[in-house]
N, C-alpha and C positions, 0 to 999 in steps of 0.2 A: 591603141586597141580598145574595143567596147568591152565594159566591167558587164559581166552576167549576173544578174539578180536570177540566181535561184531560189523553185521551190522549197522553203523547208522546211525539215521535217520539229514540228510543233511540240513534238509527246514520243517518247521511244520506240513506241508501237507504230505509229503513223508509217504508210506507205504512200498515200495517194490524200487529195484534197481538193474541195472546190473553192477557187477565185471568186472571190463573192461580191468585193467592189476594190476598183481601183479609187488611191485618191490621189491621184497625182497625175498631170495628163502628159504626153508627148510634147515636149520641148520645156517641161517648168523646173526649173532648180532645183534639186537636193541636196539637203546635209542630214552628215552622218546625227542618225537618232531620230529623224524626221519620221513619222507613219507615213506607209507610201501605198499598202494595200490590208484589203482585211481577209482569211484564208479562214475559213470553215471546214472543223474535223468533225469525226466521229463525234467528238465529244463538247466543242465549243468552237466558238466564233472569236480567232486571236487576232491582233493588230500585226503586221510586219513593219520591221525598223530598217531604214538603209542604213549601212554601215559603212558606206563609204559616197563620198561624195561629187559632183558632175551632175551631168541632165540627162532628166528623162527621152534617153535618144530614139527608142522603139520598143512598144509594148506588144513582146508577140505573143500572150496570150490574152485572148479578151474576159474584161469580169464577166462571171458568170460559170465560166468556163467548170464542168464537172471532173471530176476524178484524175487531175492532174499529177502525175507522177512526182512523188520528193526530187528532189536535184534535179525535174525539166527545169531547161533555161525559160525564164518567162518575161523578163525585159532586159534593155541594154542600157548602157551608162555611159555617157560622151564626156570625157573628162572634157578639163578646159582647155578651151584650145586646139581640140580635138578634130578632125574633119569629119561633118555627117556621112562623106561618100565613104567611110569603112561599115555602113552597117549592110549599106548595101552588099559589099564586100562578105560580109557574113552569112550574107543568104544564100551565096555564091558556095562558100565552104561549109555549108550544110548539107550541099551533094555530093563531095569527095568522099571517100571511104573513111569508114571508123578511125581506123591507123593512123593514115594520113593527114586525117582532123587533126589528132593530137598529138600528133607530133609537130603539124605546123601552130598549133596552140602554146606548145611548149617554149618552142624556138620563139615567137613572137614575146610571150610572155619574160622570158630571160632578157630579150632585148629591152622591151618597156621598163625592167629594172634596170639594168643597165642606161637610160638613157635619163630615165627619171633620176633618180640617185645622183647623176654624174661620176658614174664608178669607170672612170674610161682608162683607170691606170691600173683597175683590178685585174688580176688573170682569169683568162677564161676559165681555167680549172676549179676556181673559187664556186663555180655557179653549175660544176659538171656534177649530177649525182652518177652514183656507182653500178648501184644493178634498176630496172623497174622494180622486185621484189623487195627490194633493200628502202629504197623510198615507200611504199605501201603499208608495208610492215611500218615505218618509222613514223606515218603520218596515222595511221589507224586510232590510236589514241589521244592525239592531240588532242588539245584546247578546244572553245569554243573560237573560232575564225572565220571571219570572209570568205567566200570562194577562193577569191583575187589571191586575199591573206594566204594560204595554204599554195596554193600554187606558186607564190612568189617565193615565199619560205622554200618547196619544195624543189625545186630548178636551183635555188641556192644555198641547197643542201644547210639550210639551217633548222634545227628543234624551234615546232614552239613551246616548249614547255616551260621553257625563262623567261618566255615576252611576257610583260605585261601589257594587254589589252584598257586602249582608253576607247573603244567605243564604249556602244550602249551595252550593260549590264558585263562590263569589262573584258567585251569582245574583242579579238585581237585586228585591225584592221590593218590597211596596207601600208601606212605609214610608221605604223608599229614595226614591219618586217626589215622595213629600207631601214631605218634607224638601227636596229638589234645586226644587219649586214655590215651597216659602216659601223659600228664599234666593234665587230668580230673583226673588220680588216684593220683598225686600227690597232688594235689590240695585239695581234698579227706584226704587224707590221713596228711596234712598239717592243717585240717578245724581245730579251736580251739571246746576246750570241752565246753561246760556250764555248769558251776556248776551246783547242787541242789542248788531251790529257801530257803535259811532261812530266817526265819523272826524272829529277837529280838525286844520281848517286852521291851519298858524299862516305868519304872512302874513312872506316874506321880506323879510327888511332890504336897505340899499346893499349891506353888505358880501357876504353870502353872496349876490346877485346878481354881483358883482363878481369872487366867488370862482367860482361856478359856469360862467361864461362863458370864464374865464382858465385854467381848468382844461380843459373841454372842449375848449376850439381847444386845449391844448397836446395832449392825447390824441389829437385828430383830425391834427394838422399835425406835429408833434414827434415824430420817430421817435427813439424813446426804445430805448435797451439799455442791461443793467444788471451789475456786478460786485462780488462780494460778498466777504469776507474776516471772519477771526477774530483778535481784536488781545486780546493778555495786558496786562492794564491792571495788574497786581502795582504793577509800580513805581508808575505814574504813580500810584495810590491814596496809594503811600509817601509819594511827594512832596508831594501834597497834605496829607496829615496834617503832616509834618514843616514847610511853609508854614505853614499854618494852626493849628501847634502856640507861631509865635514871633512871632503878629500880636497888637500893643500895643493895650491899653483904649482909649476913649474916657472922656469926665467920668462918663457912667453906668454905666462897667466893663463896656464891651460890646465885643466884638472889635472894631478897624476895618473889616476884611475876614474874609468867609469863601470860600475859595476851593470853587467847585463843581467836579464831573466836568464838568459841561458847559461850563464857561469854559475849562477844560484844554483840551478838543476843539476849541473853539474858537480857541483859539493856536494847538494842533497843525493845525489845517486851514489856519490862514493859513501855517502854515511851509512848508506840505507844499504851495500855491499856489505861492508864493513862489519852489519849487524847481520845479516846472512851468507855469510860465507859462501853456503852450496851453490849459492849464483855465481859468482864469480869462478867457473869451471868451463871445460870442454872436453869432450869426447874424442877415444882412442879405443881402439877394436880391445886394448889389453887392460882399459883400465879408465876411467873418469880421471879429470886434472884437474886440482884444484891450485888456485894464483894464490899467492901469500902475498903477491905486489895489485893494488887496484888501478889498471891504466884504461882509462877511458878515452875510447876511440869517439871522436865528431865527426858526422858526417858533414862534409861541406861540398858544394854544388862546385864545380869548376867547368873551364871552355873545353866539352868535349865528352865530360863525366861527371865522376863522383870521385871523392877521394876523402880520406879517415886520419888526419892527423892524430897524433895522441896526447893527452894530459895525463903523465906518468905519475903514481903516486897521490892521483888527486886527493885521497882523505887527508893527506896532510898538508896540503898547502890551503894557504891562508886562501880567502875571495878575490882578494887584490891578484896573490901570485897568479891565480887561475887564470882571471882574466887578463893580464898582461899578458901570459904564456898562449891562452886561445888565439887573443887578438893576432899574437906574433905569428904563429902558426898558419892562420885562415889566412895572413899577408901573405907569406912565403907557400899556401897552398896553392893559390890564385896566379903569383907569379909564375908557379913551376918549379920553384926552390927548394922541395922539400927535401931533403935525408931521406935513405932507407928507412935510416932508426925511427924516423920521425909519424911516418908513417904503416909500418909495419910492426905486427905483433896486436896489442891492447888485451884485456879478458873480456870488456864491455861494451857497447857502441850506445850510441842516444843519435836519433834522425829528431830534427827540429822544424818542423815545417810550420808555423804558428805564425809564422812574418808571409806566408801566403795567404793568411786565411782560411787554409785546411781545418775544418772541426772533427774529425779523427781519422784516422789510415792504422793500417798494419806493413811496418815495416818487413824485410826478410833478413833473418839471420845469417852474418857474415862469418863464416869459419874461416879458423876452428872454433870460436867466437860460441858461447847458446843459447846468449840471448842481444837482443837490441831493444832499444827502449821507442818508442815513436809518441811525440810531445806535438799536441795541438794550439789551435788559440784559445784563449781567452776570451769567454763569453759570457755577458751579465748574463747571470738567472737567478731566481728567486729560489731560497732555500730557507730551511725551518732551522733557527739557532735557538737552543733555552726555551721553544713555546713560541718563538716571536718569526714570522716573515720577514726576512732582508732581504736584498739585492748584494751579492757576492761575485768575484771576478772566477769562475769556473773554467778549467782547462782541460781535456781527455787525454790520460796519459793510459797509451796499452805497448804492455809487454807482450814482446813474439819468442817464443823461445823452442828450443830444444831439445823437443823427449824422452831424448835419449838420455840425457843429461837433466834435466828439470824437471820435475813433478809438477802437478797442480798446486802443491799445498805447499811447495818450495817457491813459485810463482809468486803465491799468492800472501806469502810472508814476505818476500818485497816486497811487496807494491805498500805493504803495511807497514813497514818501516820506511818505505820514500813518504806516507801521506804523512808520517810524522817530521820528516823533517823539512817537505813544504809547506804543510799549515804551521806549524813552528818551526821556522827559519830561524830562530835566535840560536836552536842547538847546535847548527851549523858551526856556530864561532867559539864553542868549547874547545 
């Protein structure tokens, strides 16, 4: 089909214009950006650039020519390969009705992308627009474009407004449209699938029935606040090494003991009870209760839940005992194995997430329990000791507790007696 070189419009204002000289005769070659005519407005004498390229097939307005309308068609364009008998063909379809034209305009047009492109495995839906109004509206703003350009775009319901244009002055031409089509069908055609949504029920156990109910009523009932702090664990790390630097073989040349960070914290929090009593309490409608026994409930993660063994007594057992007895514990919680006893009761809980990565969270209070401890990692930062910047091992340790039961300033005299016996961990072994 012959590409139309239309009149255009030069200047915003411009309606109409005289063809002042062709330079380019019937039947000589064109390429895009070539000067092809010169068009005089109101206001100056501009050059016209072809923007796409094929020969000069039939010039049907002549230079000279006065007051020719913007967008009269004013010559035709024989791609290559093209047969000359469709111009004739064109003069033919200059007498059918307006409608008619353009609709056989459209059809034809769809087709020549279609053929050009070699899109023969595209759907025709790809290339149907929606309503006349719907395209009009959508093209009214476009780019600068080729006739060709817009029309091609438009039957294949593609935006110009992400082509970029490699004609002249970055006009969008018609090989710009076929390309920006096959990458919208690839692209298309590339999209992943989405599965169907499944959803597996997996049917809750005792436990996390157990957990989920003890949890709720504390969140609905338990008016929880929480206080948060930053403990320089340097030493107590030291200490641990140096511990665990001078514990004797067994028959199989295996340490007896390894003392962990979280056995340490766990001393340290019985000490730090120990020197605040009012912590160590739980709430009853008739009365506050306060433990004369310090048993520290751990949370440990198991298949299914959570679960709270306890280290009964911790202010008085040694580091070693603790950590044998935790070790023992997490085995037998993990197995399944636990006791009632073993698990039930405690005054205190500690949630340890520091081996995930966690830099801090607020745990919930397990009643009758009113408070839990929630223990982050360990993270260099730079802190101000004596005058001097170091680099120190820093960890978030925040208290959640229990209103009812705990004050702010009973809170906060823990946390004042744990920072003392994490930054000095030697008091621990008094």
């Amino acid at each position: 089909m012959p590409i139309s070189i239309l009149m255009p419009a030069l200047s915003p204002t411009m309606k109409e214009g005289n063809l002042a000289k062709w330079l380019k005769k019937q039947g000589d070659k064109i390429k895009a950006g070539e000067v092809i005519a010169e068009i005089e407005t109101d206001k100056a004498t501009m050059e016209v650039e072809a923007v796409d390229e094929g020969i000069l097939g039939k010039i049907l307005v002549a230079e000279g020519t006065e007051n020719v309308a913007v967008n009269t068609c004013i010559a035709l364009i024989l791609e290559e390969g093209e047969n000359p008998d469709v111009l004739n063909n064109y003069q033919e379809k200059k007498q059918q009705t307006k409608s008619q034209n353009k609709e056989d305009a459209t059809n034809n047009v769809v087709a020549s992308v279609v053929n050009q492109a070699s899109f023969d495995n595209v759907s025709k839906q790809n290339f149907t627009h929606n309503t006349k109004n719907s395209h009009e509206n959508s093209f009214k703003a476009s780019p600068k474009a080729s006739p060709l350009a817009k029309r091609i775009a438009q039957n294949a319901n593609i935006s110009l407004v992400n082509i970029i244009g490699t004609g002249p002055n970055s006009r969008i031409i018609k090989k710009d449209v076929l390309l920006a089509i096959q990458n919208h069908t690839n692209s298309a055609t590339k999209k992943p699938q989405r599965n169907p949504q499944l959803i597996t029920p997996i049917k809750n156990n005792n436990v996390r029935k157990v957990i989920a109910k003890r949890l709720q009523e504390s969140k609905q009932t338990v008016p929880h606040f929480y206080l948060s702090c930053e403990f320089n664990i340097d030493k107590l790390n030291e200490l641990r090494t140096t511990i665990n630097g001078v514990a004797s073989t067994n028959e199989k040349g295996l340490p007896e003991y390894k003392i962990s960070v979280n056995d340490m914290i766990i001393k340290a929090t019985a000490m730090a009870l120990k020197k605040t009593p009012s912590a160590n309490a739980s709430w009853s409608d008739e009365a506050i209760l306060l433990y004369n026994n310090i048993d520290i409930s751990v949370a440990v993660a198991i298949e299914g839940g959570l679960i709270t063994p306890i280290i009964k007594n911790a202010d008085q057992k040694s580091l070693q005992e603790i950590s044998n007895e935790a070790k023992l514990l997490i085995k037998k919680a993990k197995e399944g194995k636990l006791q009632p006893e073993e698990f039930q009761g405690g005054s205190f809980s500690i949630s340890n997430l520091g081996m995930f990565g966690i830099d801090q969270f607020c745990a919930i209070v397990n009643p009758p329990q009113s408070c839990i401890l929630a223990v982050s990692r360990a993270v260099e930062k730079p802190i101000v000791e004596n005058g001097q910047i170091k680099i120190a091992n820093m960890v978030n340790f925040t208290i959640s507790c229990d209103h009812r039961v705990i004050d702010g300033a009973v809170g906060a005299e823990f946390l004042k007696a744990l920072r003392l016996y994490i930054e000095q961990p030697v008091l621990n072994l008094l």
